[in-house]
C-alpha positions in Angstrom: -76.1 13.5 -68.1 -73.0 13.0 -66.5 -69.9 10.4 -67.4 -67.7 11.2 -64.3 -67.8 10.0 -61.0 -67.3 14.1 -59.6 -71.3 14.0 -59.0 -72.9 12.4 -56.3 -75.5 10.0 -57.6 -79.0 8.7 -56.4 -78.7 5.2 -54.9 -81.0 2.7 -57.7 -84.0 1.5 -56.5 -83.8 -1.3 -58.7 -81.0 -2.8 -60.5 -80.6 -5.0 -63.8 -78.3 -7.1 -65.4 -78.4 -7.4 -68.6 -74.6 -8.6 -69.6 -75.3 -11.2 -71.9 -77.8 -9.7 -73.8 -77.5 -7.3 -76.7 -79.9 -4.8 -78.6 -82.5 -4.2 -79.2 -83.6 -7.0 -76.0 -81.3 -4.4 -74.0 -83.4 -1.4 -74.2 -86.5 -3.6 -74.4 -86.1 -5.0 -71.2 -84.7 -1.7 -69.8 -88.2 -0.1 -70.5 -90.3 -3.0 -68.8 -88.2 -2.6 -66.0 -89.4 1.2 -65.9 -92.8 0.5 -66.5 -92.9 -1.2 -63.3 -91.3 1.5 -61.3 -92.7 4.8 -59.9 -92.3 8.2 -61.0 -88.9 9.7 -59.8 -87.3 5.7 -58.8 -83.9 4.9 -60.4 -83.0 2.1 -62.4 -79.5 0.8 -62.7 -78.4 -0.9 -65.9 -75.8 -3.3 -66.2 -74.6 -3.9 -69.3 -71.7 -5.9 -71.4 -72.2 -4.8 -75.4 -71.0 -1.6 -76.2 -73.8 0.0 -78.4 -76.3 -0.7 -76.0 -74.3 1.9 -73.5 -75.2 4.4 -76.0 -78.5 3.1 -77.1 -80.5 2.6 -73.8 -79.6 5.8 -72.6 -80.5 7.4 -75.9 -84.0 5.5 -76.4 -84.9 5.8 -72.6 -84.3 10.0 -73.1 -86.2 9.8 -76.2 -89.3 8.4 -74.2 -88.7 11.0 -71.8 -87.0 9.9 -69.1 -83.9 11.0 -67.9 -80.6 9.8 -68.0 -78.6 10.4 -64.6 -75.4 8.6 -65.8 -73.7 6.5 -68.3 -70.1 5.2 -67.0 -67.7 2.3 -67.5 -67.7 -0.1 -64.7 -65.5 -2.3 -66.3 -62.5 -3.3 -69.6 -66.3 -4.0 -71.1 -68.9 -3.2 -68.8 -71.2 -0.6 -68.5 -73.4 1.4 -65.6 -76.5 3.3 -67.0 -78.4 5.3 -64.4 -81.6 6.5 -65.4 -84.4 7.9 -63.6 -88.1 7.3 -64.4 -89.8 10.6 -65.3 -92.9 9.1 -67.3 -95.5 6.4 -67.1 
């Protein structure tokens, strides 16, 4: 997982916002949103409440998918990039 910019990153094949909305509706909606997708596409998450910018990243890895990125894209706004690994 990385935190820093130094890596080049996968454009997102898809992209949610989910700023407004806290846990656990955060990761819920994060893993419809990879339930639709295909093997190997990656999902952006955008997201305003902190815990969720540890908590999607951690449930998604715990369903098996991986976690390209989590990174601050804002004073309180977060960037997860995952990729779908699972159906």
């Amino acid at each position: 997982m990385s935190s820093s910019g130094s890596v080049a990153l996968p454009q997102p094949d898809r992209v949610i916002d989910l700023r407004g909305d806290v846990c656990p509706v955060t990761f819920a909606k994060t893993k419809i949103a990879l339930e639709e997708m295909r093997i190997g596409e990656v999902l952006l998450v955008r997201l305003d409440y902190e815990p969720a910018s540890r908590n999607v990243p951690r449930s998604a890895a715990l369903y098996g998918d991986e976690v390209l990125a989590v990174r601050q894209a804002g004073e309180s706004e977060w960037e997860v990039l995952l990729r779908k690994r699972v159906d």
